[in-house]
TIKE-993823 format. One record per residue: residue in one letter; x, y, z of N, C-alpha, C in turn. Coordinates in steps of 0.001 Angstrom, whole numbers, padded with zeros to 6 digits, always signed. Atoms other than C-alpha are relative to their C-alpha. Layout:
# residues N
aXYZXYZXYZ/...
This chain:
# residues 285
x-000653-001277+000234-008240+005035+019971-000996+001152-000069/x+000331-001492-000081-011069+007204+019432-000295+000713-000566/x-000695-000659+000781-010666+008089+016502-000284-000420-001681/x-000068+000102+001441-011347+008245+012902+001316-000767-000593/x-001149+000089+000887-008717+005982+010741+000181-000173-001325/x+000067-000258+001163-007598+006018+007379+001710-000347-000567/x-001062+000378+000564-005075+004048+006278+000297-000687-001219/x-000142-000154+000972-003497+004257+003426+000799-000911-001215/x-000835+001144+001182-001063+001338+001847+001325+000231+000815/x-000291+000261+001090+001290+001341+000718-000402-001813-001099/x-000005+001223+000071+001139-001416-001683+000857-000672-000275/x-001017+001490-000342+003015-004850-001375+000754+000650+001124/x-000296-000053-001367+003511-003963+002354-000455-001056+000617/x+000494+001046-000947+001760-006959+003100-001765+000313+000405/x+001558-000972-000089-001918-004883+002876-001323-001168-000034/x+001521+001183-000049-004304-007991+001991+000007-000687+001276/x+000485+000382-001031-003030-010058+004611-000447+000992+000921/x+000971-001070-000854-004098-006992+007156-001155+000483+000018/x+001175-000191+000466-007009-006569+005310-000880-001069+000552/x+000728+001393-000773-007952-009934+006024-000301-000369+001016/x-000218-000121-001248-007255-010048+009103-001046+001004+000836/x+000989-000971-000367-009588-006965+009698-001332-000884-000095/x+001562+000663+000248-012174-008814+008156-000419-001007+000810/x-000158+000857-000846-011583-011872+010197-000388+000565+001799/x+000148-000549-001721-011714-009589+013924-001188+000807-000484/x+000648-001212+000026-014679-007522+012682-001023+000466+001070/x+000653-000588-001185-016663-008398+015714+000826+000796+001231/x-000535-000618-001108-014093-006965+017889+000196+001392+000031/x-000122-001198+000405-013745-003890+015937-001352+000824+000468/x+001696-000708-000702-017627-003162+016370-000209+000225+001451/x+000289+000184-000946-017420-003895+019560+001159+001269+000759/x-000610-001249-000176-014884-000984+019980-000267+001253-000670/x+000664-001296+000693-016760+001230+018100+000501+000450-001504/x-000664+000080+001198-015222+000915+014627-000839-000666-000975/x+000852+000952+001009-017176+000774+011635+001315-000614-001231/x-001499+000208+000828-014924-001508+009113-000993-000663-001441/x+000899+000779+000892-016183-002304+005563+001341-000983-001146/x-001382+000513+001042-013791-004803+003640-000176+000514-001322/x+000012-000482+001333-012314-004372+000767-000328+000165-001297/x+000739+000031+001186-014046-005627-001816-001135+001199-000295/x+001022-001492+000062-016872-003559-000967+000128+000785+000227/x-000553-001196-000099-014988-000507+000144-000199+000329-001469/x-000720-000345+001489-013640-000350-003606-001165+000199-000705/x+000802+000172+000585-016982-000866-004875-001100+000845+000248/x+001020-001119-000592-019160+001295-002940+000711+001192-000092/x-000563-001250+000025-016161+004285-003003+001056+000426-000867/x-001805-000252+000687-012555+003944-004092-000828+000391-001584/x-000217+000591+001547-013478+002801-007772-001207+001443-000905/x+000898-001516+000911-017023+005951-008501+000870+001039+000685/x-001127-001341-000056-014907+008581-006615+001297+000042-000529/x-001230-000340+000208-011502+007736-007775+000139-000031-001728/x-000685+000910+000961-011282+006181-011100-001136+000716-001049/x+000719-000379+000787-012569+007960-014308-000015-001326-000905/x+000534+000838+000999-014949+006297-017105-000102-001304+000949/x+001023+001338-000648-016199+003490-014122-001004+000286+000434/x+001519+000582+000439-019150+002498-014691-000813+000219+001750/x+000439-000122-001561-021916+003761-011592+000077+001413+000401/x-000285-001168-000135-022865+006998-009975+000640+000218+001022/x-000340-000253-001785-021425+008743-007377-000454-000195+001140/x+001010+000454-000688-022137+007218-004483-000134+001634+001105/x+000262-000620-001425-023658+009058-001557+000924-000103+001303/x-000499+000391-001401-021832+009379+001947-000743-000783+000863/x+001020+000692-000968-022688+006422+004129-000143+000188+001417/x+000454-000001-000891-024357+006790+007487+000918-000718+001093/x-000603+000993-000593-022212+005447+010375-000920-001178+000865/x+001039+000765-000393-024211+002344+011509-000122+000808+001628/x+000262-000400-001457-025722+002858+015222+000563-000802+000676/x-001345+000491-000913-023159+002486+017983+001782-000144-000345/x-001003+000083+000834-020169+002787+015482+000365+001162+000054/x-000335-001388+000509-018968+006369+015727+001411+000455-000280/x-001442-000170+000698-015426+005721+014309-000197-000749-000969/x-000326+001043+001245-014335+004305+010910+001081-000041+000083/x-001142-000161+000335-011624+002842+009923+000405-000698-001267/x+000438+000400+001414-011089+002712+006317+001441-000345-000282/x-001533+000557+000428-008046+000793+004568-000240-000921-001258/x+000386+000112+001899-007817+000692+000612+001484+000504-000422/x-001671-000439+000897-003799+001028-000917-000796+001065-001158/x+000279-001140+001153-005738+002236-004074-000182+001695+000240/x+000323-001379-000200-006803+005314-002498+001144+000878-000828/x-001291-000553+000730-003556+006666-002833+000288+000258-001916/x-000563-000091+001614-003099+005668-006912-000311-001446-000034/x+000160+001382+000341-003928+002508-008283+001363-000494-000649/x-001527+000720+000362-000624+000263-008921+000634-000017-000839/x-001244-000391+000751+000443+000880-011944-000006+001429-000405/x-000378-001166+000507+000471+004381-011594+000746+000888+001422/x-000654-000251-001375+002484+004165-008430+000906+001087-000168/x-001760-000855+000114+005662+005535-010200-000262+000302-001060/x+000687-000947+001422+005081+008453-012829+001064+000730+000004/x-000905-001085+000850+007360+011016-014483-000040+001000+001628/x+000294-000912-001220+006274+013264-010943+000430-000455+001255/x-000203+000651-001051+007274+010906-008837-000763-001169+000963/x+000718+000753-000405+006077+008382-006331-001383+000142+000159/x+001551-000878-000351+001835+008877-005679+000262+001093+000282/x+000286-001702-000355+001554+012250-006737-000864+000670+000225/x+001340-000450-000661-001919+012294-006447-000381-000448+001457/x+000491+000817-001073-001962+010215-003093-000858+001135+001013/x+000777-000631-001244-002978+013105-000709-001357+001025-000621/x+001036-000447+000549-005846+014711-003246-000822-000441+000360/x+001305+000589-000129-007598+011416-003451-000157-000516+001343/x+000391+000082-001161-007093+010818+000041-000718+001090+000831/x+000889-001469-000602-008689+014327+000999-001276-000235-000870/x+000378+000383+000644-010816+013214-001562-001622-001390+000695/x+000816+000840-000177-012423+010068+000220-000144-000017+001487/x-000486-000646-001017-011723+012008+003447-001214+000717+000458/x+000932-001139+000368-014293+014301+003041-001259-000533-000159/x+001322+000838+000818-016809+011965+001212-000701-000822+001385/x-000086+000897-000961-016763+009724+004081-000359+000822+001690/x+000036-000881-001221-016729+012818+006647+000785-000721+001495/x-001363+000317-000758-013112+011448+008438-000137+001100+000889/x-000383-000606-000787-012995+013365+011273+001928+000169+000809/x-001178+000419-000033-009245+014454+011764+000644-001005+000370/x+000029+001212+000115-008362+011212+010893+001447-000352+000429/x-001434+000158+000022-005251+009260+011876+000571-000645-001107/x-000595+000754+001165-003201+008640+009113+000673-001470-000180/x-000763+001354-000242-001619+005125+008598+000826-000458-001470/x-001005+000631+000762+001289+004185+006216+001312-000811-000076/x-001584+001176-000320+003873+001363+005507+000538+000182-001010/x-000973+000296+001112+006957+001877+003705+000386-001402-000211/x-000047+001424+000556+008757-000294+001934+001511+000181-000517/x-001848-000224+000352+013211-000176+001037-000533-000231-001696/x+000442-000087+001533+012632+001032-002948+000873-001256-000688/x-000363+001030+000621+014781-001902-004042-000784-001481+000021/x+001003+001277+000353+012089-004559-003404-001361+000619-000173/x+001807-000543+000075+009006-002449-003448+000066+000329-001280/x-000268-000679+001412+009788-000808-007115-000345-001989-000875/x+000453+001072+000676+009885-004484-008752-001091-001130+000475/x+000913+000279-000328+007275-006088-006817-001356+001044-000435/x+001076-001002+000631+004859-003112-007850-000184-000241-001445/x+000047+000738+001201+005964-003832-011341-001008-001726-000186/x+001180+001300+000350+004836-007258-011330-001331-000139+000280/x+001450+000436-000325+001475-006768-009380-000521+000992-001549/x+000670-000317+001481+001094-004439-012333-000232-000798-000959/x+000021+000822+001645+001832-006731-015159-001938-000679+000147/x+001244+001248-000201-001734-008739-013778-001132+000870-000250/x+001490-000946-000031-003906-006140-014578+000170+001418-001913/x-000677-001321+000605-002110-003931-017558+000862-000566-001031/x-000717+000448+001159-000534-004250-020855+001604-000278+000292/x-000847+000143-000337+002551-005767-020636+001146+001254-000671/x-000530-001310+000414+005565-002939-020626+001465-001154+000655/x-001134+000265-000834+009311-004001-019381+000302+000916+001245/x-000339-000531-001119+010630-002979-016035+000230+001751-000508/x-000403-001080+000127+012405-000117-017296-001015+000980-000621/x+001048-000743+000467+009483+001320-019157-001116+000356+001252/x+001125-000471-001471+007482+001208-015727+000687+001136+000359/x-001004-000941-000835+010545+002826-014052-000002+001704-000623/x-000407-001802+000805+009336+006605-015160+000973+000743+001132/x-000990-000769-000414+011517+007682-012384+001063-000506+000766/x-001061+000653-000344+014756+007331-012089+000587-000363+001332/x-000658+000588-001492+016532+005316-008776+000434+000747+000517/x-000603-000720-001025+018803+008048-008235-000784+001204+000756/x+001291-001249-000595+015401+010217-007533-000795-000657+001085/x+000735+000277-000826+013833+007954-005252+000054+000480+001100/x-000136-000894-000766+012608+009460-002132-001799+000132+000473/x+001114-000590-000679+009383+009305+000558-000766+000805+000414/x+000676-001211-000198+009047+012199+001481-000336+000946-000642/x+000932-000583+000609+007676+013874-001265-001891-000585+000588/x+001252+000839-000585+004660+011723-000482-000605+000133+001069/x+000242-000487-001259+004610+012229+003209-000536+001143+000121/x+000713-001543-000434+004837+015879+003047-001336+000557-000775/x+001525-000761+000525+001929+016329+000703-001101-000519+000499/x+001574+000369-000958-000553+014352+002953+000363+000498+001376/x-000027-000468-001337+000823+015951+006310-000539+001709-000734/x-000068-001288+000510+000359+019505+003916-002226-000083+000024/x+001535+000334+000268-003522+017817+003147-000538-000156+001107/x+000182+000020-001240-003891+016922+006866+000360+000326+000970/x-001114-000568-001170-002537+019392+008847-000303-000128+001523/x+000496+000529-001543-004751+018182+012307-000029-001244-000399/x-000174+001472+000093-004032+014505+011289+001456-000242+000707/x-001315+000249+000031-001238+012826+012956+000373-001661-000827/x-000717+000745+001196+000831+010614+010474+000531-001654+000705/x-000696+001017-000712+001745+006991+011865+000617-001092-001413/x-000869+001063+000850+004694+005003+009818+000709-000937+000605/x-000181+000973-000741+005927+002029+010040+000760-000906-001042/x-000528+001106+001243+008302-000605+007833-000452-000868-000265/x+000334+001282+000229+007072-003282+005966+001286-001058+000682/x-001023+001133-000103+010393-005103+006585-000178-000437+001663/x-000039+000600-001861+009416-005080+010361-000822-000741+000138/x+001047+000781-000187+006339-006624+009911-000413-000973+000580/x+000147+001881+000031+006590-010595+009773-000172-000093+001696/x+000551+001154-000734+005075-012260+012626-000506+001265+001368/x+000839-001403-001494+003753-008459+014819-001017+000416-000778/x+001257-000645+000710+000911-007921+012279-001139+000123+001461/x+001311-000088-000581-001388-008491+015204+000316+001347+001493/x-000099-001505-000519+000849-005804+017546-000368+000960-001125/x-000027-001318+001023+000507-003381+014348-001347+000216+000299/x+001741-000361+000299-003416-003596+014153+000534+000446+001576/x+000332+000019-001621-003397-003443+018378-000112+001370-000235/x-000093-000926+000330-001269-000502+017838-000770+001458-000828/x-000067-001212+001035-002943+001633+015115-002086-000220+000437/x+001788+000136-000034-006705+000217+016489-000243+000562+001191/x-000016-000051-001338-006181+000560+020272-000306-001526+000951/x+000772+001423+000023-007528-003182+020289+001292-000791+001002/x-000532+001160-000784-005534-005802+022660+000350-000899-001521/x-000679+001052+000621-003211-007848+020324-000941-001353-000268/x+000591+001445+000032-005277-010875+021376-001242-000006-000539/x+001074-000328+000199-008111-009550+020078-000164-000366-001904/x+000052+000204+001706-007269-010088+016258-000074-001439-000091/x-000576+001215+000865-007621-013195+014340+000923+000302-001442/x-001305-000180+001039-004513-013213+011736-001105-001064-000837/x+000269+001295+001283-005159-014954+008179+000886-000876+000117/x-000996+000899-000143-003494-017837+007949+001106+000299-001318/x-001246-000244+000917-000439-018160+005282-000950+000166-001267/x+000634+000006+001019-002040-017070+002105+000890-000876-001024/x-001008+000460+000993-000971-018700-001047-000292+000623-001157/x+000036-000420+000944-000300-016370-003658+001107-000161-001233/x-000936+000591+001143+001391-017090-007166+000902+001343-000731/x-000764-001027+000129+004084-014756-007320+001311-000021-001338/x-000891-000015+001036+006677-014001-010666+001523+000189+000464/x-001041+000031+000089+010110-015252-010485+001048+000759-000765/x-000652-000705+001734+012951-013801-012419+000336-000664-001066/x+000537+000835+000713+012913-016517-014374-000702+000369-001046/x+001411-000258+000681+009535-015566-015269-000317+001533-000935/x+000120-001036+000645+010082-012213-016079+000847+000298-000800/x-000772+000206+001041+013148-012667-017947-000403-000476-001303/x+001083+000055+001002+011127-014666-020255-000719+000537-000993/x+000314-000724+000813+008955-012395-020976+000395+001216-000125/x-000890-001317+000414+011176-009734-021619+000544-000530-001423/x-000116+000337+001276+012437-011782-024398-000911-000442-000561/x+001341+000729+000831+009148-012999-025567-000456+001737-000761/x+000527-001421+000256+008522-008731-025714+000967+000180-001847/x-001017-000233+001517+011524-008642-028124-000651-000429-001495/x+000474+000592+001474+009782-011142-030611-000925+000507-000413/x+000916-000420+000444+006774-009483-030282-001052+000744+001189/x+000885-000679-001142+003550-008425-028300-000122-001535+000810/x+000391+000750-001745+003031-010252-024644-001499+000060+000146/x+001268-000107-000235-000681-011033-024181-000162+000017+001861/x+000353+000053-000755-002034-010748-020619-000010-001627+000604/x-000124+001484+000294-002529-014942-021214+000992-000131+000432/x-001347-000004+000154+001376-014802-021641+000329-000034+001425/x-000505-000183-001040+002162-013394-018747-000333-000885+001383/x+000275+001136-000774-000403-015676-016954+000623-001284+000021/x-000622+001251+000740+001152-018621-018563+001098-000440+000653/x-001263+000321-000350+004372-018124-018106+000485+000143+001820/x-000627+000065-001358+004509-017071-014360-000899-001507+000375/x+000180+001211-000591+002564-020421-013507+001161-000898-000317/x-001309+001106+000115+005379-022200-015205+001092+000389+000870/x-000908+000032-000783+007676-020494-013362-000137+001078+001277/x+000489-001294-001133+006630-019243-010221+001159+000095+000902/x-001514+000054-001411+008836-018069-007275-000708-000736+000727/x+000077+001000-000971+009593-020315-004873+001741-000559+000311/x-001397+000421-000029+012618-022303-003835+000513-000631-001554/x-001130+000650+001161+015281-022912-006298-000279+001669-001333/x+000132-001435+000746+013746-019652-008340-000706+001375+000360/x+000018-001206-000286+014231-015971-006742-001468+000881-000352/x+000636-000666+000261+011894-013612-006964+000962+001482-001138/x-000912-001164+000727+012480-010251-009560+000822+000553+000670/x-000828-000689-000944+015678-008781-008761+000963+001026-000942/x-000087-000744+000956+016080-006200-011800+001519+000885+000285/x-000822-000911+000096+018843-003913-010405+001561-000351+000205/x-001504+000122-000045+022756-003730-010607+000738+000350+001189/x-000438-000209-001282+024829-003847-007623+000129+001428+000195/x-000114-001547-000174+025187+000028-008068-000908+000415+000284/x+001569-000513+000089+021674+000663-008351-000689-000482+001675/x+000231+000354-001094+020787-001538-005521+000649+000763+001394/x+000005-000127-001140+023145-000121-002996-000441+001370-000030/x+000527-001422+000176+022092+003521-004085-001438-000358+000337/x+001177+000047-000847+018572+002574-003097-000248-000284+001219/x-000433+000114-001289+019310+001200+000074+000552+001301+000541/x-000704-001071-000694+021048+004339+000709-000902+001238-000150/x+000562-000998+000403+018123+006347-000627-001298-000455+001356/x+001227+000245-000447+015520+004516+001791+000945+000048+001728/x-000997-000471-001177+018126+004787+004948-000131+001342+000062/x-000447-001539+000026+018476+008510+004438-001759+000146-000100/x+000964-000381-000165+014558+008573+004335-000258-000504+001301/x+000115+000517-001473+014178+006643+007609+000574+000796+000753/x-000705-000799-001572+016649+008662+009538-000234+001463-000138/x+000707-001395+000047+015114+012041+008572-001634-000456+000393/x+000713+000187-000699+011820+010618+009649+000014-000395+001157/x-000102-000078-001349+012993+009245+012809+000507+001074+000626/x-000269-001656-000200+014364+012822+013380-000883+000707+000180/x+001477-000877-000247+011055+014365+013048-001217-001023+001000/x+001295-000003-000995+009109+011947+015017+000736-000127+001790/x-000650-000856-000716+011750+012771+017626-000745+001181+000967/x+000714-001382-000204+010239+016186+018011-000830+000317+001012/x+001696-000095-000756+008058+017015+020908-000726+000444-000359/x+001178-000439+000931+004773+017457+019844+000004-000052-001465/x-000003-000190+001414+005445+016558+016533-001090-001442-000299/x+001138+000438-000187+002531+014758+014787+000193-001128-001304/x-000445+001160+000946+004675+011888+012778+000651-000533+000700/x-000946+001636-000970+005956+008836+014644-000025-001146-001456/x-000398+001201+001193+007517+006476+012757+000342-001126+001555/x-000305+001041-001194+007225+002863+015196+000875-001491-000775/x-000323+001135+000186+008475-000329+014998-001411-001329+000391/x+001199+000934-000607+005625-002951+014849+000570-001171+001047/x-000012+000997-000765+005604-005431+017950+001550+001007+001293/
């Protein structure tokens, strides 16, 4: 492509495996002129001294693009907001397009192409919850939920990083389309030949049932939830067959989000419509 990238999350879009996957093709990336640094050390060399007050470490310096590399392409969810401060009293990442101008800048992104995956707020909202619980004092759903369902809504989000990048063009895309075109998506958003990626294989991650979080919702009642707790109890009951994953909301609630993430899709496919307009929303594969 050409091109500076800078993509952004969301998270539980499916972001590690892609991550991985990056890491896995990295000679092909170099070999297209793409410097790529995984994530561990992204976070460690940038996200974590530019973003994150009281961590430990100075500011780093801007790094050099190696020789023969004269694109990056950087991909860190945190940028945006770290996970449990996805959903605030302000709304979805309200800081997302600061600290992305933020590591934009640091990095010297040349009008970069943007890259983001939604996600239908009725499974992304309690999946966010739980990756929180693994890192963060335990709280109940509803205490995460600072804003309310009938407020949900993307395009706050959108428009303040198309407002932060006004020579960037914006590329979206559904998580729900994902499954089994991860390696059209990279092609897509790299310029790379499909065949050119190696995919991760099936990860195995230990994910909280409702079961599990029911649990400790009544374990909250008796008292305080340790971090332990929460470990504890989702190994005993992890999702999988025979027990669902969290599914917190009431048939009202649910179809009002569905109807809130529909009505954001078809006002973005409306605008990337547009000739010359500098937001495409695709379908991966």
């Amino acid at each position: 492509m050409a091109q500076d990238i800078l993509w952004l999350g969301l998270h539980k879009t499916g972001t590690t495996f892609l991550q991985k996957s990056l890491d896995l093709s990295q000679d092909r990336l170099q070999a297209a002129g793409l410097a790529w640094v995984g994530l561990d050390e992204f976070r460690r060399r940038w996200t974590r001294p530019l973003m994150e007050e009281g961590h430990d470490g100075a500011q780093p310096a801007p790094a050099e693009r190696p020789a023969g590399l004269p694109w990056r392409l950087v991909f860190d969810e945190n940028i945006i907001g770290l996970v449990q401060r996805g959903v605030t009293a302000r709304g979805l990442y309200p800081q997302a397009a600061e600290r992305a101008l933020k590591i934009a800048r640091h990095l010297d992104l040349q009008r970069p192409l943007l890259v983001l995956g939604l996600r239908g707020f009725a499974g992304f909202l309690p999946s966010l919850y739980c990756e929180a619980l693994k890192s963060t004092p335990f709280q109940t759903f509803r205490q995460f939920l600072l804003w309310p369902p009938e407020a949900m809504s993307w395009l706050p989000l959108i428009r303040r990083l198309q407002a932060a990048f006004p020579d960037s063009a914006l590329l979206l895309y559904r998580a729900e389309d994902l499954s089994g075109h991860e390696a059209a998506l990279l092609a897509r958003i790299t310029g790379l030949p499909p065949g050119d990626f190696t995919l991760l294989g099936a990860p195995e991650r230990l994910g909280h049932s409702h079961a599990a979080i029911d649990r400790l919702h009544a374990m909250a009642r008796e008292g305080q939830v340790s971090r332990e707790d929460v470990r504890r109890v989702t190994a005993e009951l992890p999702r999988g067959p025979g027990q669902p994953g969290y599914a917190p909301w009431t048939t009202g609630e649910r179809t009002l989000l569905e109807a809130l993430y529909a009505r954001d899709l078809a006002h973005l496919a409306a605008l990337s419509r547009i000739p010359g307009s500098r937001l495409q929303l695709i379908t991966p594969g």
